[in-house]
mmCIF file as Biopython writes it, N, C-alpha, C and O atoms, coordinates in Angstrom:
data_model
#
loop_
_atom_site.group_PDB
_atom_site.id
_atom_site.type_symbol
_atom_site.label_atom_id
_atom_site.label_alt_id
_atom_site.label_comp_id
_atom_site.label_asym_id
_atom_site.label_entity_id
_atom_site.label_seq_id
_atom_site.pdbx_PDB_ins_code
_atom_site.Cartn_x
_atom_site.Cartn_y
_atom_site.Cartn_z
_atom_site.occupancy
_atom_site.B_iso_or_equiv
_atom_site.auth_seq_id
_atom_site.auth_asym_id
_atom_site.pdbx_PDB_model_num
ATOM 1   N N  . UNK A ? 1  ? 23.761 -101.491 13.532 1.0 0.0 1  A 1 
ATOM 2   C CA . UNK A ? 1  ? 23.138 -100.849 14.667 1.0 0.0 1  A 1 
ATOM 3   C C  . UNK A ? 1  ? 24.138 -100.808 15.826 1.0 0.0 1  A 1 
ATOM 4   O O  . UNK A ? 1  ? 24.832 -101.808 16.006 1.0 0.0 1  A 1 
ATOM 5   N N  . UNK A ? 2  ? 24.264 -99.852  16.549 1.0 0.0 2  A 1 
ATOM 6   C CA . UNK A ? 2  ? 25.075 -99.846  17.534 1.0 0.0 2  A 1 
ATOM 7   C C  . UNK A ? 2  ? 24.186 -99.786  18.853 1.0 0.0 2  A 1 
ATOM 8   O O  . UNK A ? 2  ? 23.239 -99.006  18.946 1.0 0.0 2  A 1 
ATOM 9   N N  . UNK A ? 3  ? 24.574 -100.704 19.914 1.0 0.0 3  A 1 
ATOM 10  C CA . UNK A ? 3  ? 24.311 -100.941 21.007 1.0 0.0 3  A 1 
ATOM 11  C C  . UNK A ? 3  ? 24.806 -100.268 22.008 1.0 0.0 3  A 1 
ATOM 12  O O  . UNK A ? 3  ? 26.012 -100.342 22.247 1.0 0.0 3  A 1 
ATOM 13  N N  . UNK A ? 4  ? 23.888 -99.425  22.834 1.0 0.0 4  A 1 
ATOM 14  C CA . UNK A ? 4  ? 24.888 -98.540  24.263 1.0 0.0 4  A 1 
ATOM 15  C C  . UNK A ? 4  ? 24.152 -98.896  25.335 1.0 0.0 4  A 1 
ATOM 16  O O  . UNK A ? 4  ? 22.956 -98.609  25.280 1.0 0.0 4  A 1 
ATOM 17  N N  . UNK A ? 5  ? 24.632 -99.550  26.478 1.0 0.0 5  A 1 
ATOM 18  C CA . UNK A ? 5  ? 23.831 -99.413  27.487 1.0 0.0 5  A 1 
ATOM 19  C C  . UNK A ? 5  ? 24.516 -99.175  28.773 1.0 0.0 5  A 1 
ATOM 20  O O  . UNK A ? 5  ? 25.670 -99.554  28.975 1.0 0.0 5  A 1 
ATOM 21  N N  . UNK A ? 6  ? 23.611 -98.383  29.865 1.0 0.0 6  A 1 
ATOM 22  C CA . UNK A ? 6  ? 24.283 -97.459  31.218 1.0 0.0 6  A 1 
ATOM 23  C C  . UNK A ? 6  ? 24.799 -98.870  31.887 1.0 0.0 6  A 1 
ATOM 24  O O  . UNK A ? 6  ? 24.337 -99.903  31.404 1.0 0.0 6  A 1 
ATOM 25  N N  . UNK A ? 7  ? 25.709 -98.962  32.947 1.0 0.0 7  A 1 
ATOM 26  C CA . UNK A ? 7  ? 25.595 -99.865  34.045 1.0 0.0 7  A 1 
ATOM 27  C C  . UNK A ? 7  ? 24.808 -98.983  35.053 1.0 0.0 7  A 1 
ATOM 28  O O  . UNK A ? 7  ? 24.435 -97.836  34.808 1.0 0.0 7  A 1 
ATOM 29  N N  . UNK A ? 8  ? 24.549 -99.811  36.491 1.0 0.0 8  A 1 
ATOM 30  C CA . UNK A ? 8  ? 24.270 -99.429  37.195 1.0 0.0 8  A 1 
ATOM 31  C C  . UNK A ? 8  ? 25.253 -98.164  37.870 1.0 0.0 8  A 1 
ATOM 32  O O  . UNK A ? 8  ? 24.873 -97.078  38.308 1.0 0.0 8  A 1 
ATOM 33  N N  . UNK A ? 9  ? 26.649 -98.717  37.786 1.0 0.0 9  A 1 
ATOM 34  C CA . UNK A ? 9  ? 27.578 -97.532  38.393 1.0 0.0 9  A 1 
ATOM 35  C C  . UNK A ? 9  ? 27.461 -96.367  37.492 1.0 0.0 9  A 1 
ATOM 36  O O  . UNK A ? 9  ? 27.483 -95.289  38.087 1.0 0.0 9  A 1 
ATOM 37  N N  . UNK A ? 10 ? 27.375 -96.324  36.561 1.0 0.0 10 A 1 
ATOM 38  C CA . UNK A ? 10 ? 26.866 -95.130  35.657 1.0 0.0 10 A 1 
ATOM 39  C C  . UNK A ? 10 ? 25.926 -94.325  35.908 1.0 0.0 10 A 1 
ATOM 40  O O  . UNK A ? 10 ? 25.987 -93.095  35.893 1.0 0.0 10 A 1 
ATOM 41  N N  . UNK A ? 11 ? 25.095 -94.941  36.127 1.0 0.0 11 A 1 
ATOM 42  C CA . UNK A ? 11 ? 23.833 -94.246  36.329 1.0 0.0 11 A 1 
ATOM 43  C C  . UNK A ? 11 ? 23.557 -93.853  37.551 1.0 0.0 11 A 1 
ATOM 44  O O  . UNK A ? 11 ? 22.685 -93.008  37.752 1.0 0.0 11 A 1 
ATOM 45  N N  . UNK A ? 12 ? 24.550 -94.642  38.941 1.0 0.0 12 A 1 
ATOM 46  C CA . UNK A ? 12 ? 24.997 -94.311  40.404 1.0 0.0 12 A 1 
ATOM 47  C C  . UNK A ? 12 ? 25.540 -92.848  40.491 1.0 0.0 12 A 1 
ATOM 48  O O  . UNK A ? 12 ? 25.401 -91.968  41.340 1.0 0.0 12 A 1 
ATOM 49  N N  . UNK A ? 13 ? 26.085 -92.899  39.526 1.0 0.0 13 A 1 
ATOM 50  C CA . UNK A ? 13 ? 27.721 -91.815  39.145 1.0 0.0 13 A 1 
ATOM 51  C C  . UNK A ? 13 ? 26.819 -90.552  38.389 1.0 0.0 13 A 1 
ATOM 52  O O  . UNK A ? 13 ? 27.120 -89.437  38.817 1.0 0.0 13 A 1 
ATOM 53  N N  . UNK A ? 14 ? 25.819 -90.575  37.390 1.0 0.0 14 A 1 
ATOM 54  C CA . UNK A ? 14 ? 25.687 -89.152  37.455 1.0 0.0 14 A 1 
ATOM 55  C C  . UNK A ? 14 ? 24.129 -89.860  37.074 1.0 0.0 14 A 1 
ATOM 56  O O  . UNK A ? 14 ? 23.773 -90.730  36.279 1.0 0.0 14 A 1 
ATOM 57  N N  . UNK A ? 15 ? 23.464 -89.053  38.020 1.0 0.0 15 A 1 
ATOM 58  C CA . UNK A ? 15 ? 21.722 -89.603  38.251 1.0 0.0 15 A 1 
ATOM 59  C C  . UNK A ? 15 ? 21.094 -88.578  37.321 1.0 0.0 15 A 1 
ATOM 60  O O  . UNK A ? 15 ? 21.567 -87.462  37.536 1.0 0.0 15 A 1 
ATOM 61  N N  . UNK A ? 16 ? 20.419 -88.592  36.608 1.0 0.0 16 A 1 
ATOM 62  C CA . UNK A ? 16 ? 19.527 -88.026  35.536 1.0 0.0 16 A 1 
ATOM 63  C C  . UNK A ? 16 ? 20.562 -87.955  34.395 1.0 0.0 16 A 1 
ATOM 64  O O  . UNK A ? 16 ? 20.343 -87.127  33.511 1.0 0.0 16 A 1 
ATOM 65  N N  . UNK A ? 17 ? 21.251 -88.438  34.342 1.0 0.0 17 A 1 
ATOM 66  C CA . UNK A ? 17 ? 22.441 -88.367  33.004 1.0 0.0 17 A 1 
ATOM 67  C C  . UNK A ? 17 ? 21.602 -88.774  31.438 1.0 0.0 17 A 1 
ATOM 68  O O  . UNK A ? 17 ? 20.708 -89.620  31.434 1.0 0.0 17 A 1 
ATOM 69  N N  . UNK A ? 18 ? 21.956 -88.178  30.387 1.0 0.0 18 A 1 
ATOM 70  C CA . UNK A ? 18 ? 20.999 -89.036  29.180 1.0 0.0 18 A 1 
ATOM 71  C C  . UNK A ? 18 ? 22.204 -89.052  28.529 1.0 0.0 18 A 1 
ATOM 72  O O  . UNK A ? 18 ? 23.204 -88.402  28.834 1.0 0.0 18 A 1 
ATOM 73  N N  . UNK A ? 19 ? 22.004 -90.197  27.175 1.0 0.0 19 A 1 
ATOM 74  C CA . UNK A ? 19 ? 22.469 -90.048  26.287 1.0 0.0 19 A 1 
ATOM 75  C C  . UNK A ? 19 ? 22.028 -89.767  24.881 1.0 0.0 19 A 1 
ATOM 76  O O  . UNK A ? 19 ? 20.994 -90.278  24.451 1.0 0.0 19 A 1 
ATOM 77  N N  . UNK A ? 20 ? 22.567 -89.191  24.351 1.0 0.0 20 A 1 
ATOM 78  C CA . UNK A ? 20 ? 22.015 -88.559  23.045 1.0 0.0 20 A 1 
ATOM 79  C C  . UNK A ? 20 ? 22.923 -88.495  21.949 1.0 0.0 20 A 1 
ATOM 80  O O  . UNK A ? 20 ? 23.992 -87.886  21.975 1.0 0.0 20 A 1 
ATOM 81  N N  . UNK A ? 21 ? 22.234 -89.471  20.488 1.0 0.0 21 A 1 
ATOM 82  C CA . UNK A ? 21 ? 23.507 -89.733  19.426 1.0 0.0 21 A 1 
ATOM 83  C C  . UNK A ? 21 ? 22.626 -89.085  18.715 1.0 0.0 21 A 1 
ATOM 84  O O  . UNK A ? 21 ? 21.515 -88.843  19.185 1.0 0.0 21 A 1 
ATOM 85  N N  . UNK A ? 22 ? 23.042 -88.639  17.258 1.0 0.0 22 A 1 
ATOM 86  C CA . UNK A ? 22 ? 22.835 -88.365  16.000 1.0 0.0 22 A 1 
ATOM 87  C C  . UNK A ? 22 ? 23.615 -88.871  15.151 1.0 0.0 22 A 1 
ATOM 88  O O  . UNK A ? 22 ? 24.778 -88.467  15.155 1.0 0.0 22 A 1 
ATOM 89  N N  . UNK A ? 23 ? 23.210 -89.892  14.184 1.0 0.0 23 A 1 
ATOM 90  C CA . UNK A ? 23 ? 23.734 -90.131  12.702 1.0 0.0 23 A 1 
ATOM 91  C C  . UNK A ? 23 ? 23.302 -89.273  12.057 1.0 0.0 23 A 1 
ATOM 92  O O  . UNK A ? 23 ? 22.260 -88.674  12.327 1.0 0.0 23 A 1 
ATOM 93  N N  . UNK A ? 24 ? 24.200 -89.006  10.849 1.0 0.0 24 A 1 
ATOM 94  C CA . UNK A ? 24 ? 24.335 -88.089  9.345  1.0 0.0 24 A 1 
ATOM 95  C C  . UNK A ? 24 ? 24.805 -89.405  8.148  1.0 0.0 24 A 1 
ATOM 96  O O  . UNK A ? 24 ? 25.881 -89.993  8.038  1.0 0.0 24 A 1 
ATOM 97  N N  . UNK A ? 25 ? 23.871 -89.514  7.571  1.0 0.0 25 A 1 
ATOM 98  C CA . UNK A ? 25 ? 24.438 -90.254  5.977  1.0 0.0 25 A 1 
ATOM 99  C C  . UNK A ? 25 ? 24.015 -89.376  4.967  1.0 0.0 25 A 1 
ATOM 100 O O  . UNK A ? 25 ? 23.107 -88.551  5.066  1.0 0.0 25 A 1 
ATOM 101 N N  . UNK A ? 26 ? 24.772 -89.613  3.921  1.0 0.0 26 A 1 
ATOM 102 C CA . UNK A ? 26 ? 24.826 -89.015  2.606  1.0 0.0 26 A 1 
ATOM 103 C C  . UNK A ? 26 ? 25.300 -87.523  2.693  1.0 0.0 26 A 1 
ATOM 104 O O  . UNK A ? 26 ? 25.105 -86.831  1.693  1.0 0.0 26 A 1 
ATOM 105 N N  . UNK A ? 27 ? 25.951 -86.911  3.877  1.0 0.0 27 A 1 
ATOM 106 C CA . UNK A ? 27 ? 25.571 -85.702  4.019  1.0 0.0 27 A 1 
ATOM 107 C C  . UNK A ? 27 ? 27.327 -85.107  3.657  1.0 0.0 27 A 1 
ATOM 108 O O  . UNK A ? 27 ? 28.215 -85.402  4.457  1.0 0.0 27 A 1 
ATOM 109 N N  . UNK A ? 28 ? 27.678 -84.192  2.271  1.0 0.0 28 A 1 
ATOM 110 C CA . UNK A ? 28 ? 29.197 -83.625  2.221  1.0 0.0 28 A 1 
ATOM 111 C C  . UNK A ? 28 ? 29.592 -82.863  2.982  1.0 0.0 28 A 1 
ATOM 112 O O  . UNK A ? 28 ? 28.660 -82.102  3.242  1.0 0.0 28 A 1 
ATOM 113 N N  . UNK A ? 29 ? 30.606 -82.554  3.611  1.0 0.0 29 A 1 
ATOM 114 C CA . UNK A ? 29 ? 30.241 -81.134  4.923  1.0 0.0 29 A 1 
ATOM 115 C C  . UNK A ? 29 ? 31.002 -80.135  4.064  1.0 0.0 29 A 1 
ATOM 116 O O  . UNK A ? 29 ? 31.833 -80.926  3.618  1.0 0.0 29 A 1 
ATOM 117 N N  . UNK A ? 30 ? 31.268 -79.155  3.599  1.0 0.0 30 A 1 
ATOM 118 C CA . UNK A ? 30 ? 32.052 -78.208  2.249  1.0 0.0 30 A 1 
ATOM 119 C C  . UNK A ? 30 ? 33.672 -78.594  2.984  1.0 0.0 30 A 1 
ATOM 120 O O  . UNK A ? 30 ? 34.093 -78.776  4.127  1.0 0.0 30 A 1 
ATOM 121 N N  . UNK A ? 31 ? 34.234 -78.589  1.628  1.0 0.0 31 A 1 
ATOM 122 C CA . UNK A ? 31 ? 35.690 -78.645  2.154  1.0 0.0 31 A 1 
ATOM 123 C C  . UNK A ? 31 ? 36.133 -77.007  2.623  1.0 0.0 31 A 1 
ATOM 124 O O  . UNK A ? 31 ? 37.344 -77.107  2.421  1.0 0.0 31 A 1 
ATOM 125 N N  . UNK A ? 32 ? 35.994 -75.987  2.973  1.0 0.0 32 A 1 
ATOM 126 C CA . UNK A ? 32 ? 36.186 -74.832  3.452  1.0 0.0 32 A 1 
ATOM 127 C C  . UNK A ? 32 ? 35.004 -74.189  3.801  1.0 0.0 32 A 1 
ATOM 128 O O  . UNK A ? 32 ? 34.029 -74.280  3.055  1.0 0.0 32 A 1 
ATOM 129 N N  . UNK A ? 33 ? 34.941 -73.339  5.182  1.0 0.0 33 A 1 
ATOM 130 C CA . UNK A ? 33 ? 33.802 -72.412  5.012  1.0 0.0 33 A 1 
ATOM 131 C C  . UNK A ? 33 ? 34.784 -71.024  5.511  1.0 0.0 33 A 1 
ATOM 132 O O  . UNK A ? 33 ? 35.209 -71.115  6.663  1.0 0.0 33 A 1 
ATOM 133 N N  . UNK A ? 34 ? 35.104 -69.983  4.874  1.0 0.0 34 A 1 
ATOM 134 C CA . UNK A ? 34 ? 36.132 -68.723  5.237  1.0 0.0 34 A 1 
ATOM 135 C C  . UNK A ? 34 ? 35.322 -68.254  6.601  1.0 0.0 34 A 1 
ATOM 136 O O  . UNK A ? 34 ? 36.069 -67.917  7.520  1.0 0.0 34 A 1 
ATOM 137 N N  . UNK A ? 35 ? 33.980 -68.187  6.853  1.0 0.0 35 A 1 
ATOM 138 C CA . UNK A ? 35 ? 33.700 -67.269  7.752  1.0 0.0 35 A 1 
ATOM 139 C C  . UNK A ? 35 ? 33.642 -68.209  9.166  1.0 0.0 35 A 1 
ATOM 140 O O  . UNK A ? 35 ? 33.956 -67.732  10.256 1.0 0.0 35 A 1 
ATOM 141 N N  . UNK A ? 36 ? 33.176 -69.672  8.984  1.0 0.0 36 A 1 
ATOM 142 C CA . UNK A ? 36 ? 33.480 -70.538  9.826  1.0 0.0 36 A 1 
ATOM 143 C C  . UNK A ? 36 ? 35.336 -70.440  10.314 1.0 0.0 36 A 1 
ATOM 144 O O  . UNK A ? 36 ? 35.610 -70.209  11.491 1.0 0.0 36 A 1 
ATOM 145 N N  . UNK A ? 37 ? 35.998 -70.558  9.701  1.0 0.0 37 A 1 
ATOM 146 C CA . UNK A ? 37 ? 37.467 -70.396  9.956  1.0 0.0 37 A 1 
ATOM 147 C C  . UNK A ? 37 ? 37.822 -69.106  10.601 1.0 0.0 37 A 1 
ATOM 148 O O  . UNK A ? 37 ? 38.706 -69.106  11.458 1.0 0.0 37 A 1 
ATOM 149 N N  . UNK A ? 38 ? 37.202 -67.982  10.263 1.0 0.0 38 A 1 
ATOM 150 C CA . UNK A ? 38 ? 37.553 -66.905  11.267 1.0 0.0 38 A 1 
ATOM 151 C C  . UNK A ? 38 ? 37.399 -66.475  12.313 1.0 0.0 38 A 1 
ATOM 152 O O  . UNK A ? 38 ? 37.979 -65.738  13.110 1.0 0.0 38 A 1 
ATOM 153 N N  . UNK A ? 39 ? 35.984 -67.374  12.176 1.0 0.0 39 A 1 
ATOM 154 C CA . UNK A ? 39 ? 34.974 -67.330  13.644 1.0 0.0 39 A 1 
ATOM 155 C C  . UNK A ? 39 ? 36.123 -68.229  14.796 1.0 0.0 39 A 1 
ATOM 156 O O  . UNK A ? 39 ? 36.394 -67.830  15.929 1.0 0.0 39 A 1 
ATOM 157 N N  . UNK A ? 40 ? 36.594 -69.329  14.240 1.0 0.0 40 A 1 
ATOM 158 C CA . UNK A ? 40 ? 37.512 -70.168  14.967 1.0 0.0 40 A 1 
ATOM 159 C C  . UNK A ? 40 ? 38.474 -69.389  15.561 1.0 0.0 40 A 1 
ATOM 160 O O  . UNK A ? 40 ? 38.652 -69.293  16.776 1.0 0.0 40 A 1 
ATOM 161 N N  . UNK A ? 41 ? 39.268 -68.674  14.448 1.0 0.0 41 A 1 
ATOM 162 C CA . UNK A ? 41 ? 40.454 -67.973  14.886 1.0 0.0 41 A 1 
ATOM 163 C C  . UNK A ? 41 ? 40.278 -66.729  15.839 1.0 0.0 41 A 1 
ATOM 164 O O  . UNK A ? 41 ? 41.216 -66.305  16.514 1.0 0.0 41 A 1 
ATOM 165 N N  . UNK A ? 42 ? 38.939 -66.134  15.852 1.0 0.0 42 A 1 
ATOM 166 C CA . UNK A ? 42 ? 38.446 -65.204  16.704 1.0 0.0 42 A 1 
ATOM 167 C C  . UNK A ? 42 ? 38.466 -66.019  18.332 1.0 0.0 42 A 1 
ATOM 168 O O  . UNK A ? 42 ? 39.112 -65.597  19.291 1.0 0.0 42 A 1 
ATOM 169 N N  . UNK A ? 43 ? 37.769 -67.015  18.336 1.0 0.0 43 A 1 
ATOM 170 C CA . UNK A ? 43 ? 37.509 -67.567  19.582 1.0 0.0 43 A 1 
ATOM 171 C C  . UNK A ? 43 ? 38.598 -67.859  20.189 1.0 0.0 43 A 1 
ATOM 172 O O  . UNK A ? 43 ? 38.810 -67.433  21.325 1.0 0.0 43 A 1 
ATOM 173 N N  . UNK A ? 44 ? 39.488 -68.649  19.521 1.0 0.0 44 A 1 
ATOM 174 C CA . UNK A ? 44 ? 40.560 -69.164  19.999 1.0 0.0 44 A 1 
ATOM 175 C C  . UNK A ? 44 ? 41.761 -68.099  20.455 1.0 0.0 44 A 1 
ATOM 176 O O  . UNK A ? 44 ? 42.396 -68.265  21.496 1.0 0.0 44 A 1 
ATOM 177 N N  . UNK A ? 45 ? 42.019 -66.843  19.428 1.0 0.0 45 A 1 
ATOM 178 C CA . UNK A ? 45 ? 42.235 -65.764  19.888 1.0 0.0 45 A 1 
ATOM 179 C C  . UNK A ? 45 ? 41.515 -64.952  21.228 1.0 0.0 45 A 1 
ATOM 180 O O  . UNK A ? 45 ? 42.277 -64.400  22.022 1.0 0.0 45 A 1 
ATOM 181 N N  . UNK A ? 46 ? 40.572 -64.914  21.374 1.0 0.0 46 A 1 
ATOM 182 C CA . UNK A ? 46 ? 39.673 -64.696  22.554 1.0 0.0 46 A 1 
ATOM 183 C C  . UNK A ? 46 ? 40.305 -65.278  23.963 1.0 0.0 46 A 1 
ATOM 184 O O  . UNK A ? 46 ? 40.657 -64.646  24.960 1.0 0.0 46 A 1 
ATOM 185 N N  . UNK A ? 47 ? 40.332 -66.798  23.687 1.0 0.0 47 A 1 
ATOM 186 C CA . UNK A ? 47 ? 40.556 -67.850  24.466 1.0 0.0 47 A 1 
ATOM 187 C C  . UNK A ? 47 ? 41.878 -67.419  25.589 1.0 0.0 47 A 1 
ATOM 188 O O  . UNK A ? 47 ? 42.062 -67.222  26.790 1.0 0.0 47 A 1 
ATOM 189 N N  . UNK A ? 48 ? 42.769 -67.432  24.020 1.0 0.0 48 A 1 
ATOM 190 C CA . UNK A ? 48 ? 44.109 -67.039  24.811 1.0 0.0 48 A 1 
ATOM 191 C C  . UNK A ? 48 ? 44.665 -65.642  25.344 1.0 0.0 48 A 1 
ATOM 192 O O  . UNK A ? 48 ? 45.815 -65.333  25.658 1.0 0.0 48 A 1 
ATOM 193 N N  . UNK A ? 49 ? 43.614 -64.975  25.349 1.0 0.0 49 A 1 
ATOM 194 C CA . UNK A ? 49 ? 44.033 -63.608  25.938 1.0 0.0 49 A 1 
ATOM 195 C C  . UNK A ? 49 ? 43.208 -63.919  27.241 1.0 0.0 49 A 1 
ATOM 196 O O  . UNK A ? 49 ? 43.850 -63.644  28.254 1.0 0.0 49 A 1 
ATOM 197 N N  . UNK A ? 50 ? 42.293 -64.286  27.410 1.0 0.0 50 A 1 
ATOM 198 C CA . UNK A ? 50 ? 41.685 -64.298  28.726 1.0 0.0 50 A 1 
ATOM 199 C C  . UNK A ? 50 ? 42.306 -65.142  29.460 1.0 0.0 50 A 1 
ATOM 200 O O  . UNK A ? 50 ? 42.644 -64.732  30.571 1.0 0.0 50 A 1 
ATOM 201 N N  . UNK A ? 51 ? 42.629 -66.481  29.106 1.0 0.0 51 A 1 
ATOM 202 C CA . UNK A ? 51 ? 43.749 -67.640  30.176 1.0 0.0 51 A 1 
ATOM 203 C C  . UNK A ? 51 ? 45.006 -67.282  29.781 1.0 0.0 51 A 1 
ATOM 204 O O  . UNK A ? 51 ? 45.470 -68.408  29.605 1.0 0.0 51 A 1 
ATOM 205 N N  . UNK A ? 52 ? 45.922 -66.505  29.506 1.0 0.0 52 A 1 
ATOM 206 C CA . UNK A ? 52 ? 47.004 -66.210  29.501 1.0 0.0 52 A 1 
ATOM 207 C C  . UNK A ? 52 ? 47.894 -66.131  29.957 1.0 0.0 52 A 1 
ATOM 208 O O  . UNK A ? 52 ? 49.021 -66.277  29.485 1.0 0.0 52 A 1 
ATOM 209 N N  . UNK A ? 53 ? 47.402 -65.750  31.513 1.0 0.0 53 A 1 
ATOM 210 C CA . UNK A ? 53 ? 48.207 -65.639  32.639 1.0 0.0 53 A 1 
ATOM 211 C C  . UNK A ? 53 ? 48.348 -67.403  33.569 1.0 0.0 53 A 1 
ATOM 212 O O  . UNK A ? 53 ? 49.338 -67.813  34.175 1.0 0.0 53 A 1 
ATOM 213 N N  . UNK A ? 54 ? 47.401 -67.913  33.435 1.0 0.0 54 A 1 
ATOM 214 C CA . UNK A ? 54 ? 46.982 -69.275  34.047 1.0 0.0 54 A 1 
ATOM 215 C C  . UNK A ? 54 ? 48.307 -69.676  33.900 1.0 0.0 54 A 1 
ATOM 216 O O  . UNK A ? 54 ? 49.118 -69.438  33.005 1.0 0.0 54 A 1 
ATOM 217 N N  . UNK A ? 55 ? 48.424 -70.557  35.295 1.0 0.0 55 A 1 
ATOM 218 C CA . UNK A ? 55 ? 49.386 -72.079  34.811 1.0 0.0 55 A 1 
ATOM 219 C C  . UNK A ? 55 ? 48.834 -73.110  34.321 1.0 0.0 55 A 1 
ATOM 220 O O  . UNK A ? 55 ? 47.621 -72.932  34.206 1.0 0.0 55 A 1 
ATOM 221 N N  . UNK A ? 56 ? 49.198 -74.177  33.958 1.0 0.0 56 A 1 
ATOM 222 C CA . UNK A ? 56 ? 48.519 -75.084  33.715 1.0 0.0 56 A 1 
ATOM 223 C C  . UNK A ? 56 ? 47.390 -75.569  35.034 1.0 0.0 56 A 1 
ATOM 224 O O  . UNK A ? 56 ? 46.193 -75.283  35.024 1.0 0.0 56 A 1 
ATOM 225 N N  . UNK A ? 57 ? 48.066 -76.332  36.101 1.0 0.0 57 A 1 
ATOM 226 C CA . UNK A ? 57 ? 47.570 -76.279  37.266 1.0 0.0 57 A 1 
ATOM 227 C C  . UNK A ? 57 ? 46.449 -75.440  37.576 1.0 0.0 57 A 1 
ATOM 228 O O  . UNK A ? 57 ? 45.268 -75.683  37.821 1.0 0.0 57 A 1 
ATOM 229 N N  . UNK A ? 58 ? 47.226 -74.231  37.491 1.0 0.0 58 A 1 
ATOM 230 C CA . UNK A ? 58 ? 45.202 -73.018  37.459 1.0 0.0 58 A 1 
ATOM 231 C C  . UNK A ? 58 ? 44.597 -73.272  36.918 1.0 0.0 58 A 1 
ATOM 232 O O  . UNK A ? 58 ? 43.560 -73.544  37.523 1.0 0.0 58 A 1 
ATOM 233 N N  . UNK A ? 59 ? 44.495 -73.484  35.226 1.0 0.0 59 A 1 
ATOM 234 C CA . UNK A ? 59 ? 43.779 -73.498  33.915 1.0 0.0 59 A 1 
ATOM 235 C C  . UNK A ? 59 ? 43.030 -74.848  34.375 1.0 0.0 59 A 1 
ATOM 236 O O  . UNK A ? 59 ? 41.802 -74.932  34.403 1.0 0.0 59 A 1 
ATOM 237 N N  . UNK A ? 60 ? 43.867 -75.855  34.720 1.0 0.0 60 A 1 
ATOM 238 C CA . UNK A ? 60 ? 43.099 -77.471  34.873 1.0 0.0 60 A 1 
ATOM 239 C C  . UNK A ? 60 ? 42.432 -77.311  36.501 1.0 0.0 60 A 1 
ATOM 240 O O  . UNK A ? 60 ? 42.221 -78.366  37.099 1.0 0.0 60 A 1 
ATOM 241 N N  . UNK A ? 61 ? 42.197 -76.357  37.009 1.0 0.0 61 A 1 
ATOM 242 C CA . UNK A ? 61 ? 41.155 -76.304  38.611 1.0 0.0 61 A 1 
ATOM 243 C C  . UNK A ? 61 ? 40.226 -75.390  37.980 1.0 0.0 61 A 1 
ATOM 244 O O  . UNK A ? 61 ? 39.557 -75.243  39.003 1.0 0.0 61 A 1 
ATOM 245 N N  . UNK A ? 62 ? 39.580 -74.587  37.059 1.0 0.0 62 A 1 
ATOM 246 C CA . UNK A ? 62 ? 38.809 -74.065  36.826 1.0 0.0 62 A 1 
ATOM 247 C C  . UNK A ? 62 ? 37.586 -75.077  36.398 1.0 0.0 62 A 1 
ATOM 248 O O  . UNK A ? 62 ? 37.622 -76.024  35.612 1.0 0.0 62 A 1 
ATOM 249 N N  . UNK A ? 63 ? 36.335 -74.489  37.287 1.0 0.0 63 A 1 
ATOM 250 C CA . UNK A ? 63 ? 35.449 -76.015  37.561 1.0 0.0 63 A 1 
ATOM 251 C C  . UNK A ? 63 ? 34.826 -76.395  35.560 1.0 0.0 63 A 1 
ATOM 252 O O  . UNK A ? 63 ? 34.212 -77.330  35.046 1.0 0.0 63 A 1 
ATOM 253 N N  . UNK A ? 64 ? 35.406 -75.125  35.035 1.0 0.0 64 A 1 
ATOM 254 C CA . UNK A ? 64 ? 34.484 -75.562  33.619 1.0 0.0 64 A 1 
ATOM 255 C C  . UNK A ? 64 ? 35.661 -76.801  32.981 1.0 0.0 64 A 1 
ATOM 256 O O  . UNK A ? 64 ? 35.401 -77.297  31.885 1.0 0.0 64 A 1 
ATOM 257 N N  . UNK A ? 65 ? 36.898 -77.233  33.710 1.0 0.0 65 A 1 
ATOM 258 C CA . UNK A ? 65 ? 37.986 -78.064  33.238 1.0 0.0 65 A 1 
ATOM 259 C C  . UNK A ? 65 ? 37.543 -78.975  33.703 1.0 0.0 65 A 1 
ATOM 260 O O  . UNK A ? 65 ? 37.911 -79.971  33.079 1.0 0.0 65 A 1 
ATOM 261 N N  . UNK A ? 66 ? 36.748 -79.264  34.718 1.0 0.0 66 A 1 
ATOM 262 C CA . UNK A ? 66 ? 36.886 -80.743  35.936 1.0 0.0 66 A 1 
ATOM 263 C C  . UNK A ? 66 ? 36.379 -81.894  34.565 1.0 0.0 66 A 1 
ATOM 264 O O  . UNK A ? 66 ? 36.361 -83.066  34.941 1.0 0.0 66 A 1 
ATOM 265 N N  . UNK A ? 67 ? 36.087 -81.734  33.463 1.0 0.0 67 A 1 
ATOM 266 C CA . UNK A ? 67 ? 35.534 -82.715  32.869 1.0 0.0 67 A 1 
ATOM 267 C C  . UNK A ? 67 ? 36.813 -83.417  32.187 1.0 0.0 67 A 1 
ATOM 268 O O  . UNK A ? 67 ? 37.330 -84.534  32.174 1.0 0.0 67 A 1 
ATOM 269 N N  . UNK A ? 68 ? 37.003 -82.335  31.709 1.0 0.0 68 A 1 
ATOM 270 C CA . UNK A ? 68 ? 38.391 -82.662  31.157 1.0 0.0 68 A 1 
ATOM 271 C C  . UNK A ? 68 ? 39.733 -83.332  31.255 1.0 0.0 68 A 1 
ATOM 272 O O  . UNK A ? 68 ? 40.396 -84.124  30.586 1.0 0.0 68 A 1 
ATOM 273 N N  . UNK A ? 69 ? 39.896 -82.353  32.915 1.0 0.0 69 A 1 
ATOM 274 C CA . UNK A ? 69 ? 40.561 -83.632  33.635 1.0 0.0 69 A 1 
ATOM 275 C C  . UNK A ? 69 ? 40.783 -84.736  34.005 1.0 0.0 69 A 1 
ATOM 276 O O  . UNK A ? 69 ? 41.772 -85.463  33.924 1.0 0.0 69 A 1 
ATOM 277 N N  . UNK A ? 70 ? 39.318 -84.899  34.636 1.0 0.0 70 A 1 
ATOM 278 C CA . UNK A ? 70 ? 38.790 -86.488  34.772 1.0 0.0 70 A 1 
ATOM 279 C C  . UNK A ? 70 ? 38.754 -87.338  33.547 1.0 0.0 70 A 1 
ATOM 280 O O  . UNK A ? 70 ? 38.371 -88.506  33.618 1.0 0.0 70 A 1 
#
């Protein structure tokens, strides 16, 4: 069994925050899925045409990064 619990500064730090796990047992995940893999290469292709121009610096101030950063 695994044990998680907030501190108070945690829960100071982001107020209505939850946590939420899911276990999987017994479960194989397929060793390939082709249309899953293209879908990837689509997005990621996507990705890099739209931030392309960014510096890093730009790319890491865009507020959907602040998590990341931190």
């Amino acid at each position: 069994m695994l044990l998680i619990s907030a501190t108070d500064a945690w829960r100071a730090a982001h107020p209505g925050a939850a946590i939420g796990l899911l276990e999987l047992s017994g479960v194989e995940p397929p060793r390939s899925c082709p249309a899953l893999n293209a879908r990837k290469r689509d997005v990621e292709t996507s990705l890099r045409e739209r931030y392309k121009s960014l510096t890093r610096p730009e790319l890491a101030s865009l507020p959907v990064m602040g998590a990341y950063v931190r």
